[in-house]
N, C-alpha and C positions, 0 to 999 in steps of 0.2 A: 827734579821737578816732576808734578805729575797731574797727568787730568784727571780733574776732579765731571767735569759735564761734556759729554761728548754725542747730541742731539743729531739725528739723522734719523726722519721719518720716526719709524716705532722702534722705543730704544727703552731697553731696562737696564737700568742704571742703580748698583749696590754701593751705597756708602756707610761706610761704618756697620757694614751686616743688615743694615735695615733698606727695606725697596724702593727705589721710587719709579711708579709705570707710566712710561711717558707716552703720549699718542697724539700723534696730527690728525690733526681736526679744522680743516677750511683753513688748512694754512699757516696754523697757527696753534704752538707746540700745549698740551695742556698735560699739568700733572698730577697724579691721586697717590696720595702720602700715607702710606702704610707705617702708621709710627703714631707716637704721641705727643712731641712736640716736633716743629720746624721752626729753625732759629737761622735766620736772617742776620747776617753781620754784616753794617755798612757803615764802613767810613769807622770801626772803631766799636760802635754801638752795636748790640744785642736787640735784635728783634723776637722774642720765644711768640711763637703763634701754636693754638693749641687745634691739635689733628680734628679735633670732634669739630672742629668752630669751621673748618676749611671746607668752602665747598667745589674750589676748582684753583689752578696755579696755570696760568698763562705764561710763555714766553714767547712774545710778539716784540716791540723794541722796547720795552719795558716787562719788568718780572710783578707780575701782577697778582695777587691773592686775593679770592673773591672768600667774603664769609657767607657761614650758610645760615646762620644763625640770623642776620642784618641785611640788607642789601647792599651795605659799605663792599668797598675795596682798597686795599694797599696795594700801591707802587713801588716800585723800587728800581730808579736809572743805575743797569748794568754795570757802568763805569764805577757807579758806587759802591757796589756788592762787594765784601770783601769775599766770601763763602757763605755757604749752606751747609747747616748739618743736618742731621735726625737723631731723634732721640725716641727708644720705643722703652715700653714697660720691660721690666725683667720677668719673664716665667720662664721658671727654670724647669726644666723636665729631668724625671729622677735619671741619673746614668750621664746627663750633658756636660760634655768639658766647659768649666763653669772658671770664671774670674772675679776675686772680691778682694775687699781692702778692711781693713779696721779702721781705718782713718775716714773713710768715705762710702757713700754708698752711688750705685751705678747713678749717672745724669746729677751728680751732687756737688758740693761746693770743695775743693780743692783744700785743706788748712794752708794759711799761712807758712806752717814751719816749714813745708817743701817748696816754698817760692824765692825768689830771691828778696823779698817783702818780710820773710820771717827773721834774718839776724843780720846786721852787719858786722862785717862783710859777709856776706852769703856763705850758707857752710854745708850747701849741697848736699841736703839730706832726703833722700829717696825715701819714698813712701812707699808702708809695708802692704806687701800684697801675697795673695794667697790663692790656689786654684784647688780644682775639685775635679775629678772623673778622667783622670788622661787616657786618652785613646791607649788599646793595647799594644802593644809593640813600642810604643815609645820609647826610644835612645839617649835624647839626648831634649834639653828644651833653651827656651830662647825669649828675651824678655822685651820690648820697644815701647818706647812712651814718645807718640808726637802731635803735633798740632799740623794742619794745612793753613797758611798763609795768605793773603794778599795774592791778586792775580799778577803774571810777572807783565811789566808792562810792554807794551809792543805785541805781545804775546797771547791774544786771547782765547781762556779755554786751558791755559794752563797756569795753576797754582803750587807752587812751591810751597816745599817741606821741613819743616823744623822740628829736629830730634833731639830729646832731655837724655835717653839711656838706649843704651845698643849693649845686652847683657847675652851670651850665650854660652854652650857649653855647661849649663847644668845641669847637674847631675838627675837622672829619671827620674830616683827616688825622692829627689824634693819637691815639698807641695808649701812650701814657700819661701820667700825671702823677708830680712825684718825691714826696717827702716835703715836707714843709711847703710846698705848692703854691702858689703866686703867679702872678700874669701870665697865668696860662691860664685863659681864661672867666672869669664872672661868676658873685660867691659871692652867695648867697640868705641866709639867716638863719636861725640855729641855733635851736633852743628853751631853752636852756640861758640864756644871756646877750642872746639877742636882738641880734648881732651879726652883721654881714655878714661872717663868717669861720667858720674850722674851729673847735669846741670839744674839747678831749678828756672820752671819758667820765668822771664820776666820778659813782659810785652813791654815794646815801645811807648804802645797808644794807651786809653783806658778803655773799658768796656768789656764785655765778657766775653771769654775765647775758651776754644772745645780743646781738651787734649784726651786723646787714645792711646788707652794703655792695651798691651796685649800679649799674651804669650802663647807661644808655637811648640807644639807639642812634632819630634824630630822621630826620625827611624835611625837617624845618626848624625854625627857631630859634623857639626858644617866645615868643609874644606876650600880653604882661599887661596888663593895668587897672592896677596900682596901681605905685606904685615899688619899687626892683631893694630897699628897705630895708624891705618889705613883703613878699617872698617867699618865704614858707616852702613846704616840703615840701608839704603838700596843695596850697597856690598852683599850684608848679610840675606834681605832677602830673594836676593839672587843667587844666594849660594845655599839658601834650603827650599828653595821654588819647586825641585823634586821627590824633597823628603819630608814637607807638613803631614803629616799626620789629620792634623786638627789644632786650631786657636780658636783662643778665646777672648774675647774683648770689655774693657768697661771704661766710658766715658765719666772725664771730671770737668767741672769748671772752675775757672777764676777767675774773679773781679777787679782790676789794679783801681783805685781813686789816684790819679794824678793831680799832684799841685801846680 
C-alpha cells in the first residue's frame, strides 16, 4: 500500500513526476496544479479537468474544483474519490532519460491487445516500449507497469497498488523491449495472479484508470533476500532505493465498457 496524499499545513506533494503545491489558507487546504490535465476518479468514473480551466482545488470536507474560466464548481465527497492523477505535456529536453511506446503515446489510450479485453483467454501481451538517454554509469535497468487503486477502507490516506510487470536485470545496453517480452531480464511478480510474468490490466469497475509504466536506470543489479517468485514491486524498489540512477516515466489509459 501506499500514500498517495499526505496534507499537513504546507506540503508538496509529487505524483507521477508532476507537482502538486499545497498551501493552508484560513484553514482550509488549496491546491495549484502544475500539469495539464487532473482527472478525478470516483466511484469508477473519470473526471479529466483541464489545468488552464482550474482556478483553485479546495480541501475542506469536500474536494472542490473552482473554474477560472465560469464561476461554477465541482465537488467531489471524499468517500467517493477513488484517486487523482496528473497528467502534464511531454517536453522532452535533448540528453533527458526519456520513455516511449509504439503502441501509445504519453497520457494516451492503452490498445486493447495488452488488456485482458484483447483475446480470450487473455494471452498477456506486454507492450512494446523503448527509452532514450540513460544516465551514465548505468549497470543494470528495471522495468514496472502499475496503477494506484481505491483507498483501503478503514484506512484513510492510504491507497493500494496494483502491478502488471516487475522486469529487472536488463541488460544496460538495451534501449528496448518488444511486445510480449521474453528472454530479457528477470520477471518479479504481478499482483494480479501472483505470477512471474506480465498480467494485462483488467479493472473490476468501468471507467478510465491511469497506469504507470517506468524504467529505472541502476549502477547494479539489484540484490534480494527472498526468491526471483517473491518479488514484487515494493521488493524490487527497495532493493534499488540506493542504486536509481535515473527513471523515466509514461502514463496510459484504459477504458473497460461493462455489460
Amino acid at each position: 500500500m501506499k500514500r498517495l496524499f499526505s496534507f499537513v499545513g504546507t506540503a508538496l506533494v509529487a505524483v507521477s513526476a508532476v507537482l502538486f503545491i499545497v498551501t493552508a489558507l484560513n484553514n482550509v487546504l488549496s491546491c495549484t496544479v502544475n500539469a495539464q490535465t487532473l482527472n478525478i476518479y470516483s466511484k469508477g468514473v473519470a473526471y479529466p479537468l483541464k489545468a488552464a480551466n482550474i482556478r483553485s482545488i479546495k480541501f475542506d470536507k469536500k474536494i472542490t474544483v473552482a473554474s477560472s474560466t465560469t464561476s461554477t464548481s465541482t465537488s467531489f465527497e471524499f468517500a467517493a474519490v477513488d484517486s487523482m492523477t496528473v497528467a502534464s505535456a511531454v517536453v522532452v529536453t535533448p540528453g533527458t532519460f526519456t520513455l516511449l511506446s509504439s503502441a501509445f503515446k504519453d497520457n494516451g489510450e492503452l490498445p486493447k491487445e495488452y488488456t485482458c479485453d484483447g483475446a480470450s483467454p487473455p494471452m498477456n501481451i506486454s507492450p512494446p516500449l523503448n527509452w532514450e538517454n540513460v544516465p551514465t554509469g548505468t549497470k543494470s535497468l528495471a522495468v514496472t507497469m502499475h496503477t494506484i487503486v481505491g483507498p483501503t477502507p478503514g484506512m484513510p490516506g492510504l491507497f493500494d497498488t496494483h502491478a502488471y510487470i516487475v522486469l529487472y536485470n536488463i541488460p544496460a545496453t538495451t534501449t528496448s523491449i518488444p511486445k510480449a517480452v521474453s528472454g530479457i531480464g528477470l520477471f518479479g511478480i504481478n499482483t494480479v495472479n501472483g505470477m512471474n510474468s506480465y498480467t494485462p490490466p483488467c479493472s473490476a469497475g468501468p471507467g478510465t484508470k491511469a497506469y504507470i509504466l517506468t524504467v529505472f536506470a541502476l549502477s547494479a543489479d539489484p540484490v534480494f533476500t527472498v526468491p526471483q517468485t517473491a518479488v514484487t514491486r515494493e521488493v524490487l524498489l527497495a532493493a534499488i532505493s540506493k542504486t536509481t540512477l535515473g527513471q523515466a516515466m509514461i502514463t496510459v489509459n484504459y477504458t473497460r465498457s461493462l455489460k
